[in-house]
N, C-alpha and C positions, 0 to 999 in steps of 0.2 A: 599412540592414540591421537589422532586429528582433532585439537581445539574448536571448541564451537564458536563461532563469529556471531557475536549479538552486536544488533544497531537499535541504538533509541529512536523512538520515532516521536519528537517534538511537538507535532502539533497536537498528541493527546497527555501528553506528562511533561512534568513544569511547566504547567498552566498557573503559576502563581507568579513565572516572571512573562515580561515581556517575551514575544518569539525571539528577538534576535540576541537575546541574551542567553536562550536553552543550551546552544552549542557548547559554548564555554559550562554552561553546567554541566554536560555532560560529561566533558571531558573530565572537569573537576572531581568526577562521581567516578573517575576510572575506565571509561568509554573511550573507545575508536572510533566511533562508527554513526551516526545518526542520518534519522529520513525524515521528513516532509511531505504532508501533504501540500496543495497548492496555496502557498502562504501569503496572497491578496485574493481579494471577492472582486477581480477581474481577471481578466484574460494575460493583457497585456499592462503590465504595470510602467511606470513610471521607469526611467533609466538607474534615475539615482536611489531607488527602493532594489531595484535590481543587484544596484553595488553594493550596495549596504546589506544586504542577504548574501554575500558570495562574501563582502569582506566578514561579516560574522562567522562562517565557516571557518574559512582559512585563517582568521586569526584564534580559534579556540584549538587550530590543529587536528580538526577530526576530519574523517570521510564521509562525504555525503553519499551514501550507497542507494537510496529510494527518494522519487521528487513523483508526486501527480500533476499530472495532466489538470487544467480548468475543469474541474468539475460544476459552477455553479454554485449557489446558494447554499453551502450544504448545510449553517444552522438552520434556516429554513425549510429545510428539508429534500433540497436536490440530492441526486447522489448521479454525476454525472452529466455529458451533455454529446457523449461520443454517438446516441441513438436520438436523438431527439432534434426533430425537423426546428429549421429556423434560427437554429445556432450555434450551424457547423462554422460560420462565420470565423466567428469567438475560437474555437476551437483550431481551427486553421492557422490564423492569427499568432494561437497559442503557442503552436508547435516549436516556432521557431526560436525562442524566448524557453522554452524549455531546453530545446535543443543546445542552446548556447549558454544555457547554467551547466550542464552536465557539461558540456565539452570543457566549460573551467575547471569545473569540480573536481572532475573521474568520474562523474555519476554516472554507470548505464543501468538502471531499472527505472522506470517509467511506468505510474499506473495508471491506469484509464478509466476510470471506473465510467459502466454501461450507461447510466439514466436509466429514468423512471421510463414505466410506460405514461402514454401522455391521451388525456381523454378525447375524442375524435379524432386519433390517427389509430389506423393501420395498425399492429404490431406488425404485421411483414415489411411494413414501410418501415418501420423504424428502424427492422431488423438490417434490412437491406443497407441504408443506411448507416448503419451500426461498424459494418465488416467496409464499407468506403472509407468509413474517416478511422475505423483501425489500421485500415493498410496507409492513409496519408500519416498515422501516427506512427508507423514500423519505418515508412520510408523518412519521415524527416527525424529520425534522433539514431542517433550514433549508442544501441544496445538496446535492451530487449523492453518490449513496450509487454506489461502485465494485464491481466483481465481477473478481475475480483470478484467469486460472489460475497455476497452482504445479508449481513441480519440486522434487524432493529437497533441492535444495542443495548445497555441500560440506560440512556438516557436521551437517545437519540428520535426524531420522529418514524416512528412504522413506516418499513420502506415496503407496503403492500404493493406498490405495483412496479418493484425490481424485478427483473425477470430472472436473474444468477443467482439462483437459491445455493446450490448443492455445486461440486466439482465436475458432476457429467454436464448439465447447464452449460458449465465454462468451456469445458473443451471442447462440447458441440460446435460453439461457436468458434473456436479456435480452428477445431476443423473444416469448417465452411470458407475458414480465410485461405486456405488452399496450401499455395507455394510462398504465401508471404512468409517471408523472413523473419525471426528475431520475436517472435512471440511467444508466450507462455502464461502460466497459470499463477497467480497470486493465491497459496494455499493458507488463507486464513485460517488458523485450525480453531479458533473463537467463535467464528460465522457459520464454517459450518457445522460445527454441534448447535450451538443454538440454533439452524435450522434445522437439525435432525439430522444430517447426513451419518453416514457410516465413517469415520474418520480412516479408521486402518482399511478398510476396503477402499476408501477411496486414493491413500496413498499406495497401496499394494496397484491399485490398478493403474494411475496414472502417475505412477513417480518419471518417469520420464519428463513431462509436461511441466511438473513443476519447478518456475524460477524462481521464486520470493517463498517465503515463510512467515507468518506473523505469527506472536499468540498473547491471548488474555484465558483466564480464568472464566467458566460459569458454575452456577451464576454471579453477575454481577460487573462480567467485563473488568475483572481487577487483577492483581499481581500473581503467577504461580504459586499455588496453596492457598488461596484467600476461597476456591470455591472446591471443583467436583473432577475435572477435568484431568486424565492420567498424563498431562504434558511431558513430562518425563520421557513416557514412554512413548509416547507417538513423535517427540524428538530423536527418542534412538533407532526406530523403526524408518528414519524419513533417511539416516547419517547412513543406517545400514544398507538403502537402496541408492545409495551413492551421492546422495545432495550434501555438499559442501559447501550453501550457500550462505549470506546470513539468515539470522531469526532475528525477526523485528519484533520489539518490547512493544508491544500495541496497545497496554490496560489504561487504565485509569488507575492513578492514588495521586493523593493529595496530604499536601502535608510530608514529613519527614517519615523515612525508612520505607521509601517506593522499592528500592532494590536491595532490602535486607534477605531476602531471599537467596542472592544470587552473593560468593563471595567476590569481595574486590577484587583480587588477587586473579579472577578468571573474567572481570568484565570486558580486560580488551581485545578478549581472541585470540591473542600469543602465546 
């Protein structure tokens, strides 16, 4: 029986220490594996914040398996900047600095998350748009650049004018990118129950498509068992259509026994 590969994903748990200190807790917790969202509110950080994020990995000993793309503001409430005119810039910019963490690291997942819609433009323009600087993200980074839908969260601001509700949304748009290479689906299984989606429908129909895995609980966006959600099962269902990738720990808990759920003995996927 094939071991499941879980990866912490730091910028939503151990939010009590500092980010560059998570990895080493991770590891501490029994972890191989942790992700990243984009951990400066710029594009292009500084060199020595860049060192200083690649030596905390490497000195905790874990894998960095998921890194995002610039997305923007996202306490504020951006969720993205891959569709949104005026700061492809930024993003451009970004690529390569992303590029060049993974290539230290071993990281090939990359998410991208879409942007909001933006009031006075187009959505066709955005769209358009959208699938250019996806294909500038497939071509500059060495492994698979991910596309996310999104829900609100429990704490997060309403991302009412996110267009990636549900998993057809996504792959729509996956397949408008044509021939490009190296892309796939970010199957959040948290985002899309809370936005209603069909979850085993949507992994029966697009398990091909799906690279990445995340999950939280609803409600409440917190630990497997703390809500409603049969994760279990839609884990075994994802293992039995062949995905052997990891599952990102995406919740929120705070405080002590974030991973009492899960035994030690299986948290690092061997």
């Amino acid at each position: 029986m094939r071991v499941i590969r879980w990866t912490v994903n730091c910028s939503i748990l151990y939010t009590d220490l500092p980010p560059l200190e998570r990895p080493a807790a991770a590891a501490a917790d029994g972890f191989a594996a942790v992700e990243f969202w984009w951990p400066w509110p710029v594009a292009v950080p500084a060199d020595r914040d860049v060192e200083a994020f690649v030596r905390a990995i490497e000195d905790a000993g874990v894998l960095l398996t998921g890194l995002n793309f610039f997305a923007g503001d996202m306490p504020g409430g951006d969720r993205g900047v891959v569709s949104w005119p005026g700061r492809s810039r930024e993003l451009l910019d970004n690529i390569p600095v992303v590029a060049a963490i993974g290539q230290r690291l071993g990281c090939r997942a990359f998410n991208a998350l879409y942007g909001n819609r933006i009031d006075g433009v187009a959505a066709q323009e955005q769209d358009e748009l959208a699938l250019e600087m996806l294909a500038a993200c497939a071509r500059g980074v060495d492994g698979t650049v991910l596309l996310e839908p999104l829900s609100a969260g429990s704490r997060a601001p309403e991302p009412a004018h996110y267009p990636l509700r549900t998993a057809a949304d996504t792959v729509a748009v996956l397949d408008r990118l044509g021939d490009v290479p190296n892309v796939g689906l970010l199957a959040d299984l948290y985002h899309l129950a809370v936005n209603g989606d069909d979850v085993p429908a949507a992994i029966a129909r697009h398990a091909e498509r799906i690279a990445h895995v995340q999950i939280a609980d609803a409600p409440g966006r917190g630990a497997p068992g703390t809500g409603a959600l049969p994760i279990r099962e839609w884990i075994d269902q994802l293992r039995a259509t062949g995905y052997d990738g990891y599952f990102g720990l995406e919740y929120r808990s705070e405080g002590p026994g974030a991973f009492d759920w899960l035994p030690r003995e299986q948290r690092a996927g061997r």
